[in-house]
C-alpha positions in Angstrom: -16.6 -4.4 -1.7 -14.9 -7.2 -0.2 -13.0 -8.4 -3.6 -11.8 -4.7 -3.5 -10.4 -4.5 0.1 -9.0 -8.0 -0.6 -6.8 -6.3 -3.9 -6.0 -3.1 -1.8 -4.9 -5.5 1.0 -2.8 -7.6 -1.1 -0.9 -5.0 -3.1 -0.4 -3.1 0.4 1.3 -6.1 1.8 3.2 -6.8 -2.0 4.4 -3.2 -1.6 6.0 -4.0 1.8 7.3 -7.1 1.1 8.9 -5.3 -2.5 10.2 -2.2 -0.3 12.1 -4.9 2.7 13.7 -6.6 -0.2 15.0 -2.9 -1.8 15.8 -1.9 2.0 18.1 -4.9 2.2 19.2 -4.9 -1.4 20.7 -1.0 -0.2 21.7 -2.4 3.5 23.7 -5.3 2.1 26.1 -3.2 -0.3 28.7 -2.0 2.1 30.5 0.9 2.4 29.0 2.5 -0.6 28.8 6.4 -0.7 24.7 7.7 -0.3 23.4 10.6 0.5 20.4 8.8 3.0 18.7 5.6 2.3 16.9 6.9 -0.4 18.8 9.3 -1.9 22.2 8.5 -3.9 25.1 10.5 -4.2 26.8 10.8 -7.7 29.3 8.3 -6.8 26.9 5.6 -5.8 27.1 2.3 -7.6 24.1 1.9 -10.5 22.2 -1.2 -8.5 22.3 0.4 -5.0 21.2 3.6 -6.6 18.5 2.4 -8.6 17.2 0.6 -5.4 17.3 4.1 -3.6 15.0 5.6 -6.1 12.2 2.4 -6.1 12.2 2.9 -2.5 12.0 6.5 -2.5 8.5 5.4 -4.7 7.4 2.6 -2.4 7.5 5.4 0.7 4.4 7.1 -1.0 2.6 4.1 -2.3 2.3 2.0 0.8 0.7 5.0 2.4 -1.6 6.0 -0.5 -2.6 1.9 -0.5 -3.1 2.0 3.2 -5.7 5.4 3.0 -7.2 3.8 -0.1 -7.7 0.6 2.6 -8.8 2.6 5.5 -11.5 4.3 2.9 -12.7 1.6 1.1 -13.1 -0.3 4.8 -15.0 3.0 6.2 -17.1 2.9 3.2 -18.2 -1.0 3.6 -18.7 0.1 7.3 -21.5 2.5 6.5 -23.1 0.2 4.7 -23.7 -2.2 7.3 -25.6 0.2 9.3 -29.1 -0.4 10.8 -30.8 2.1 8.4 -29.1 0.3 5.5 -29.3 -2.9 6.5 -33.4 -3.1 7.3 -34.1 -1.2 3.9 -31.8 -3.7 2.2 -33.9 -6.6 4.0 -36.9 -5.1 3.1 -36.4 -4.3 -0.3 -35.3 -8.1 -0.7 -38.7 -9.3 1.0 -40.9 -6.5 -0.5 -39.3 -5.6 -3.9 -38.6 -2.5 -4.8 
């Protein structure tokens, strides 16, 4: 459990770090014609527009990462309960 909530939190902060870079990679290219910050117009230049559409992408993975992160971590909770925690012990001591 913890290797996987150590993954989900690593690619959620690698999709951040990826979408900033995108965000400035659009920011810094002036005066170029867009529809919004993720959508290009038909007269946007090839680089800025491809970085429009990757971010468009990265707006509904660091979300789905994030829940996958907030499920994972509710699951690991539950198993830390009392009930689950003495029967654990017990089984350890006792054997199945």
């Amino acid at each position: 459990m913890a290797l996987v909530k150590t993954a989900l939190t690593a690619v959620a902060l690698g999709a951040t770090a990826y979408s900033r870079v995108l965000g400035k990679r659009v920011s810094n290219a002036e005066d170029v014609p867009v529809s919004d910050g993720t959508t290009p117009s038909t007269s946007t230049p090839a680089d800025v527009a491809a970085a429009q559409r990757q971010a468009k992408v990265m707006q509904w993975v660091i979300p789905a990462v994030t829940g996958a992160l907030v499920v994972v971590s509710s699951f690991a909770g539950e198993q830390q309960r009392t009930s689950n925690v003495v029967s654990g012990v017990a089984r350890r001591a006792f054997g199945r």
